[in-house]
N, C-alpha and C positions, 0 to 999 in steps of 0.2 A: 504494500500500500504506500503511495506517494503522495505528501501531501501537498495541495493547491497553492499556487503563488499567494504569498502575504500571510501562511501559517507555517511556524517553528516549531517542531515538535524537539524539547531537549527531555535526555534519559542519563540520567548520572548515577550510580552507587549514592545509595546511604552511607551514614555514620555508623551503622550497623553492624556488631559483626557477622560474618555471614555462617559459620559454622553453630551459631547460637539460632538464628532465626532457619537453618537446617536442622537443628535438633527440635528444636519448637515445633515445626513443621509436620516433621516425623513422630515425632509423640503426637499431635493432635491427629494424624492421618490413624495412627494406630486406636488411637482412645475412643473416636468418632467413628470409627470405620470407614471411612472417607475414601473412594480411589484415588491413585496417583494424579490422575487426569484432572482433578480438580484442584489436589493441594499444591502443585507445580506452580501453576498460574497464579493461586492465593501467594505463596510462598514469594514469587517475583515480583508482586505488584507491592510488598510488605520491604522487598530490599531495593526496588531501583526506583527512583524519583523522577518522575515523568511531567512533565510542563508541555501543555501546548499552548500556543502564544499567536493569536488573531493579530496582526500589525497590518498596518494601509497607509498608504502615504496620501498627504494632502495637499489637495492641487488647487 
């Protein structure tokens, strides 16, 4: 997916460690019964910081 002239999407790491918010992860997948397919996605959106950012320039 690409996004349209005049939207930024930035995706940076957290502050996070990431083998802590992988064990979090993995304990809730085990505890909840949760498939993999679901806690991956949760587990990514919880470690990388995603901004997207509408700009237009004025004419």
């Amino acid at each position: 997916m690409v996004p349209r002239a005049g939207v930024s999407v930035d995706i940076c790491p957290r502050d996070l460690p990431g083998t802590l918010v992988g064990t979090a992860g993995g304990a809730l997948a085990l505890w909840a019964d949760a498939p993999a397919a679901i806690v991956v996605p949760v587990a990514l959106l919880i470690i990388l910081d995603i901004r997207v950012r509408l700009w237009r320039q004025h004419t």
